[in-house]
N, C-alpha and C positions, 0 to 999 in steps of 0.2 A: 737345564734342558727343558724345552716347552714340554708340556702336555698336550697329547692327541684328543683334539676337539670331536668328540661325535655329535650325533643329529638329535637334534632338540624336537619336541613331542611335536608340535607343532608341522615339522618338517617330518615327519615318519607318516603324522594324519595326512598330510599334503599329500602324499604319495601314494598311500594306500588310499586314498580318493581316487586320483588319478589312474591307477591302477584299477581300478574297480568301473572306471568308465569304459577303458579300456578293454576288457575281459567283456562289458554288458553291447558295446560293439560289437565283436564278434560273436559273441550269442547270437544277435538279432541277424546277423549278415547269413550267420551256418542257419538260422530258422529260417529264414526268407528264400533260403537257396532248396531248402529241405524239402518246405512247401509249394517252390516252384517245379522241383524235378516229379515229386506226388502227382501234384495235377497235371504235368506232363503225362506222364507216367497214365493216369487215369483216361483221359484223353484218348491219346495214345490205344488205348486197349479198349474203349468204347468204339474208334474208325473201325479197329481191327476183328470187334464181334461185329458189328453192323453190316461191312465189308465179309463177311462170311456166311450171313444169315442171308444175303441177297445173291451170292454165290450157290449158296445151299438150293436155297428156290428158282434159281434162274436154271441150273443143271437139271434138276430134278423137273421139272415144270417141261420143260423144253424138251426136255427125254421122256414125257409122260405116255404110255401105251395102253391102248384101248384095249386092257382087257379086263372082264367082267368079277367083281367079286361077292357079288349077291344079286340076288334075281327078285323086282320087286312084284306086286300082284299083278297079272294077267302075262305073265311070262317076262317080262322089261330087263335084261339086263343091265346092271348099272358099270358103269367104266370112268361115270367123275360125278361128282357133286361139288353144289356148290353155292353157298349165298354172299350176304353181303362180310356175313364175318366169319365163314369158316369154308374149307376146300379140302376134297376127299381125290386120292388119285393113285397109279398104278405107275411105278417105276422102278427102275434094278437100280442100287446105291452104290458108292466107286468099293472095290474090292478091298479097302483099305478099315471100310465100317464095319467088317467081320459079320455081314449080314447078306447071306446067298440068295440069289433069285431075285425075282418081282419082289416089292413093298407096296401095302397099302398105305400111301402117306396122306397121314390128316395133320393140317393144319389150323391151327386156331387161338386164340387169345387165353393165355392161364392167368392164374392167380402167384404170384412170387413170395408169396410166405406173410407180406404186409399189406401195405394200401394200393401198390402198385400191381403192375401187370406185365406177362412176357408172352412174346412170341414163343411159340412152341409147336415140336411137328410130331405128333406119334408114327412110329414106324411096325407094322406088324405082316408076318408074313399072307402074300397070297393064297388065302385058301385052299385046298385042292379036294384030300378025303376028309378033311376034319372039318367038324358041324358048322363052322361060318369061321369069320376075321376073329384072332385069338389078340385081344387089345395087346401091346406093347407097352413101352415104358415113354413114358414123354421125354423128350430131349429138347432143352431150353435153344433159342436159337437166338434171340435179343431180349436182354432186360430193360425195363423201367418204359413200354412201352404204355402210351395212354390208350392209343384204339387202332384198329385195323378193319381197314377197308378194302372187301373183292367187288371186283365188276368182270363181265366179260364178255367177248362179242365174236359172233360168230365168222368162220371163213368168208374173207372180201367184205365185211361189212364193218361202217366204223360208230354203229349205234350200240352203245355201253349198257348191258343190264343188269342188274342188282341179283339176280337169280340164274342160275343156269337150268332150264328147265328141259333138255333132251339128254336125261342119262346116259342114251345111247351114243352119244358121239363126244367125242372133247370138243373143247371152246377154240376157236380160231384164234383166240388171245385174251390172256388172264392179264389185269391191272394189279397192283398191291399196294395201298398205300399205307404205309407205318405213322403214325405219329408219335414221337416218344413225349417223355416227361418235360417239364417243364426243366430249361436248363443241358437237356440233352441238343446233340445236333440234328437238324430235323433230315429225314430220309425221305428223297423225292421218289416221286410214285414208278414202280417198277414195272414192265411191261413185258410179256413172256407168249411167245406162239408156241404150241408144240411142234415140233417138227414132225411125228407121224403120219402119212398120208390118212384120208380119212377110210380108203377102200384099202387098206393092211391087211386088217382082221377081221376076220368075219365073227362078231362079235356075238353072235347066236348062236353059231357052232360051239364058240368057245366057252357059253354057257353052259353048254350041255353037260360039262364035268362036274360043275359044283350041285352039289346033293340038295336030294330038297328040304332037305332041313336048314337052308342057307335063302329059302326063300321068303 
């Protein structure tokens, strides 16, 4: 009777080579797929805050109402502020933010914990009997932004200024330019009218309620 020939060393190394190519293939295939679905994935969820934050401001901007929330020297109600990199303003937020009434919304450029920067809008309630604007908590609206740019120009005029210099009335149209980080997708500049007539309110009437310790 012969004897049953097994695998000589040689043939077992062969194999378990080949085997071991094998296996380092699909490693590299599941890593490549891992870190394609990732930076999907990140992507992905950068359109979707960018896409929210110019949502956020577009709503809020557009719905912004002239009414006053501090009174500055010689009686001047104010109803918007505004320069090149920061905007102050009066609007009701959707009933969903668990936050009732007008808000005073400031927006402006933070600090994000490192070398970067975010868009961010504080939200604190309108005044009424309590001593002035009681700050709120900032709430992040876009990360990893490099700078922000306000411009704005007044009703029927298409000259852009860096300053908003009549407290008393909102802007016939706010600009926002974002630039984010190096590596981000860039966000084209954003253009917002209020929609409030400018004769609504009478916005020195509506002064009259905030205390003068608000002044």
């Amino acid at each position: 009777m012969n004897a049953t020939r097994g695998f000589s060393l040689m043939e077992v190394l062969a194999a378990l080579a080949l085997l071991a190519i094998l296996l380092l293939s699909v490693y590299s295939g599941v890593r490549s797929t891992t870190l394609s679905v990732g930076h999907g994935s990140s992507v992905i969820a950068r359109i979707d805050e960018a896409r929210g934050a110019r949502e956020f401001l577009r709503r809020q901007l557009s719905s912004a109402t002239a009414l006053p929330w501090k009174v500055l020297d010689g009686n001047v109600p104010v109803v918007f502020e505004g320069d090149a990199s920061r905007l102050c303003f009066v609007s009701a937020l959707p009933g969903y933010l668990g936050k009732l009434g007008p808000q005073v919304i400031e927006v402006a450029l933070g600090d994000d914990g490192g070398d970067g920067h975010s868009l961010e809008a504080r939200l604190s309630p309108l005044p009424g009997s309590q001593a002035g604007v009681i700050a709120g908590a900032h709430d992040v609206l876009l990360t990893h932004v490099r700078s922000l740019t306000l411009r704005y120009a007044r009703r029927g005029s298409s000259a852009w200024q860096d300053r908003w210099n009549d407290p008393m009335e909102l802007p016939g149209s706010i600009e926002i330019t974002v630039v984010p980080d190096e590596g981000a997708d860039a966000w084209p500049p954003l253009v917002v009218a209020p929609r409030q007539d400018p004769d609504a309110v009478n916005v020195r009437g509506a002064a009259r309620h905030l205390p003068d310790f608000v002044r």
